[in-house]
Wavefront OBJ file of the C-alpha trace (Angstrom):
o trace
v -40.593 24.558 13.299
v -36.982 25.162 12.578
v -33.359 24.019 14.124
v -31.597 26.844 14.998
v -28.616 27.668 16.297
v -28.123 30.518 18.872
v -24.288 31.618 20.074
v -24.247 34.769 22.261
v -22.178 34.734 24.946
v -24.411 37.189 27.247
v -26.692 34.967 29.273
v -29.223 37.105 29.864
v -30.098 37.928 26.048
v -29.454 34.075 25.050
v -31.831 33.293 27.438
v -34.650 35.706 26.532
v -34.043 34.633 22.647
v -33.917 31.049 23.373
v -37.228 30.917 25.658
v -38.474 33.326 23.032
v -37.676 30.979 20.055
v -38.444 27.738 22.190
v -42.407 28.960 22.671
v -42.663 29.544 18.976
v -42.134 25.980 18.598
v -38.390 26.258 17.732
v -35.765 23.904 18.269
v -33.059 26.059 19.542
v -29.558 24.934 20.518
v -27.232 27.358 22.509
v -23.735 28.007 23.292
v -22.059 31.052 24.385
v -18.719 31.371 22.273
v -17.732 31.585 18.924
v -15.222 28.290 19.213
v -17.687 26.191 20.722
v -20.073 27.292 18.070
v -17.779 26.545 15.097
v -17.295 22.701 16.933
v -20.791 22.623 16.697
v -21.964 23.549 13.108
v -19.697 21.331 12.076
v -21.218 18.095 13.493
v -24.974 19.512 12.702
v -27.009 21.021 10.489
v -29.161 23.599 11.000
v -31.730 25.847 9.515
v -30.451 28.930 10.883
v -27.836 30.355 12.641
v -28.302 33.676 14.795
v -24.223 34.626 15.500
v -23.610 37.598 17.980
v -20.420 39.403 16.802
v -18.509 39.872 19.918
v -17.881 36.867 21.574
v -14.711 35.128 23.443
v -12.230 32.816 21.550
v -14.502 33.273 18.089
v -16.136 36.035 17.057
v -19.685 35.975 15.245
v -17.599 37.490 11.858
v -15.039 34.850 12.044
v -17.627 32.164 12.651
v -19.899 33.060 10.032
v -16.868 33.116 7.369
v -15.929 29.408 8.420
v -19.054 28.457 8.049
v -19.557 29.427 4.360
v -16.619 28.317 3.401
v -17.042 24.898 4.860
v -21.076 24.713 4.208
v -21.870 26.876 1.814
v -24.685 28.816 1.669
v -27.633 26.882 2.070
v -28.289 27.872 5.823
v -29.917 31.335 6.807
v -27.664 33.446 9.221
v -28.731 36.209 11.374
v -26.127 38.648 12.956
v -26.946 40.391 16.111
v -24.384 43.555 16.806
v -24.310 46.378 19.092
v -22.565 48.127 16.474
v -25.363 49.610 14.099
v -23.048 51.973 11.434
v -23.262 51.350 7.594
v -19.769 49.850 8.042
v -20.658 47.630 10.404
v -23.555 46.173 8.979
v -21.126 45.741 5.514
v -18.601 44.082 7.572
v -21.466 41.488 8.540
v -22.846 41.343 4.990
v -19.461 40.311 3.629
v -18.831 37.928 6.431
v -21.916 36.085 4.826
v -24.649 36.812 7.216
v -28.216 37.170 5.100
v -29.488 39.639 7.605
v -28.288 41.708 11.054
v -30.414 43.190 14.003
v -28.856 45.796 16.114
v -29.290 45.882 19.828
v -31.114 46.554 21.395
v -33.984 44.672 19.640
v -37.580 43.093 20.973
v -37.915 39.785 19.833
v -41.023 40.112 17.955
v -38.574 42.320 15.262
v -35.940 38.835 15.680
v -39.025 36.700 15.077
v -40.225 38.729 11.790
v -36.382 38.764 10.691
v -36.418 34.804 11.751
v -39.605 34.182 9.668
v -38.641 36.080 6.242
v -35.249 34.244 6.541
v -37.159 30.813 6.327
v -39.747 32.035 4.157
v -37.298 33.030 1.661
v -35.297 29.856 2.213
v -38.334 27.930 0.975
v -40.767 30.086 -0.501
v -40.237 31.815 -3.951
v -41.631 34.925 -5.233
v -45.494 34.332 -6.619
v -43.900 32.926 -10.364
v -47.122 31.058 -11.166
v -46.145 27.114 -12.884
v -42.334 29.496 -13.258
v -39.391 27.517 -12.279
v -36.511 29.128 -13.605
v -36.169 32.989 -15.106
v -33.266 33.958 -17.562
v -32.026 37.282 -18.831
v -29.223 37.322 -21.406
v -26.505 34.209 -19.915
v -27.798 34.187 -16.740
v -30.334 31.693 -15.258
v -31.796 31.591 -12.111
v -33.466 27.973 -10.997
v -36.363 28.930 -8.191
v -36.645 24.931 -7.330
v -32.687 24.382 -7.066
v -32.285 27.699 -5.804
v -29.404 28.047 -7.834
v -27.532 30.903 -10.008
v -25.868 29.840 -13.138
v -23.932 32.350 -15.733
v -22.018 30.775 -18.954
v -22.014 27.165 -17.298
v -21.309 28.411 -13.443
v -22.805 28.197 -10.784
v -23.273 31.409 -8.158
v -22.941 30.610 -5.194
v -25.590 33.206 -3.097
v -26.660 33.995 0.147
v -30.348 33.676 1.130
v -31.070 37.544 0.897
v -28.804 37.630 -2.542
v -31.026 34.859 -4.345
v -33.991 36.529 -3.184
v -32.262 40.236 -4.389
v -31.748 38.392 -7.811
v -35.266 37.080 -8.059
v -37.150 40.002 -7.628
v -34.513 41.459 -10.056
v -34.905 39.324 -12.921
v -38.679 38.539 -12.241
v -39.197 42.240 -13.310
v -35.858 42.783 -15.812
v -36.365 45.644 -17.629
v -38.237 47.610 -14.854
v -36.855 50.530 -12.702
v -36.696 49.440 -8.905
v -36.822 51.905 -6.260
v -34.411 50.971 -3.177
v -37.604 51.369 -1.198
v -39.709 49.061 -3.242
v -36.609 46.556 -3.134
v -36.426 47.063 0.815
v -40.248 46.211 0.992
v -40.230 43.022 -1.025
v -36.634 41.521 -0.419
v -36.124 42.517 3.457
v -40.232 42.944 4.320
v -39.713 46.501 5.768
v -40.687 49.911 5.075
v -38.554 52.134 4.392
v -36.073 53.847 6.729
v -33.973 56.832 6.173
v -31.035 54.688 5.808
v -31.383 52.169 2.985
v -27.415 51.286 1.765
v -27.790 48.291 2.456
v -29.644 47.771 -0.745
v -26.689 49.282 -2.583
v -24.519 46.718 -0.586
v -26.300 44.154 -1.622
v -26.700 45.284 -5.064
v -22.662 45.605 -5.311
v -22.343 41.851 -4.106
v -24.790 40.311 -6.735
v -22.721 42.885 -9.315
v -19.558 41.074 -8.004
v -21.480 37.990 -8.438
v -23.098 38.053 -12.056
v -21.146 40.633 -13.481
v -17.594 40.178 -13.116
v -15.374 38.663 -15.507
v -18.376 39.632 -18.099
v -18.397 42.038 -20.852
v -22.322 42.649 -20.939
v -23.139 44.195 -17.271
v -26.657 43.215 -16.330
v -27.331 45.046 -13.268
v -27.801 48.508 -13.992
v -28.339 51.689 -12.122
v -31.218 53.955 -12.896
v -30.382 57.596 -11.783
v -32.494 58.894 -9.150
v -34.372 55.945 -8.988
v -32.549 52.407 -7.966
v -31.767 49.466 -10.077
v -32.391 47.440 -13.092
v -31.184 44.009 -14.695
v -31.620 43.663 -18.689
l 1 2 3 4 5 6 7 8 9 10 11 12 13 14 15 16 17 18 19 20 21 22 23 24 25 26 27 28 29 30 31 32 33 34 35 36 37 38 39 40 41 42 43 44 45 46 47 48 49 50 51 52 53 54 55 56 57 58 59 60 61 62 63 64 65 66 67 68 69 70 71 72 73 74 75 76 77 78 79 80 81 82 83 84 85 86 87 88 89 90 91 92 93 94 95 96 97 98 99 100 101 102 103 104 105 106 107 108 109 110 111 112 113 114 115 116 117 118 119 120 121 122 123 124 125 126 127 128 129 130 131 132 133 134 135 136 137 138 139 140 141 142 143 144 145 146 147 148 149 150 151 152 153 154 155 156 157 158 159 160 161 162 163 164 165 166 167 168 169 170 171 172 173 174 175 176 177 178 179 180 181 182 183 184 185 186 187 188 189 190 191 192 193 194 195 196 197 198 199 200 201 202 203 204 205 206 207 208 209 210 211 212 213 214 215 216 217 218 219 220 221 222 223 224 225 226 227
């Protein structure tokens, strides 16, 4: 069971999602605009937080980027939007959001998205008696869930630590985008897949800036690389 936070201000949907989330054995909160979401977040923690974007007195964008700044990144967020473009999607990503669902949906696609969220949040890639990984400067701690490069710590989403993981856990490997897709979001492969390069260019911001030695590396026709 998980505490989550719902804020959509149409009725209708928040009530299918919250009856949906409430059978599954969820613990679901629900409020139906941005500002009364941000008041709430703010006196309570949660698990995860699904954030529609368009919303009176608060968007779901604004919201999410208050939240991160003030909490960090330690909580899951989902972003539901009508708006299903690459842009659109980005403009979610670099709100914070670890994942986004475009309506219309069914809720056994939310619940899948809801489970790999918490999976993720709490279960690491198979590493065997593994509890940290390290290529060049950079270590990644699977129990802390933490990033560090030269002494500093990353901050990362949920979908960016997993990115990272699966990464470093096979550095030196060529990754396709649609064998990253399977393993870090659990889907096949659509026709669309930027938003592996997306996430790809956040973890480069990430790691990689302010660093001679670039460890993410593109592979030409194929996908990606860290060594």
């Amino acid at each position: 069971m998980a505490k989550i936070l719902l804020v959509e201000d149409e009725r209708n949907i928040a009530s299918f999602i919250e009856r949906g989330l409430q059978e599954s054995g969820h613990d679901v909160t629900v409020t139906y605009d941005g500002q009364s979401g941000w008041e709430i977040v703010q006196n309570s923690d949660f698990d995860l937080l699904i954030l529609d974007i368009m919303m009176p007195k608060k968007n779901g964008l604004e919201l999410c980027k208050d939240f991160r700044k003030t909490k960090g990144y330690g909580t899951a967020v989902i972003i539901l939007t009508a708006l299903g473009t690459t842009e659109d999607i980005v403009r979610g990503l670099d709100a914070g959001a670890d994942d986004y669902l475009v309506k219309p949906f069914s809720f056994q696609e939310l619940e899948a998205r809801i489970h790999a969220m918490l999976r993720r949040k709490t279960t690491p890639l198979e590493t065997g008696n593994i509890t940290s990984y390290s290529c060049a400067d950079l270590t990644l701690d699977i129990d802390s869930h933490r990033a560090i490069r030269k002494g500093k710590p990353i901050n990362l989403t949920v979908r960016e630590f997993r990115l990272l993981e699966y990464l470093i856990k096979n550095q030196g490997k060529a990754l396709s985008r649609a064998d990253i897709l399977r393993e870090v979001w659990d889907k096949e492969p659509e026709r669309n897949m930027n938003v592996v390069d997306v996430y790809v260019n956040y973890l480069r911001t990430k790691i990689d800036k302010g660093s001679k030695h670039k460890l993410i590396q593109t592979v030409v026709g194929i996908g990606y690389m860290i060594e």
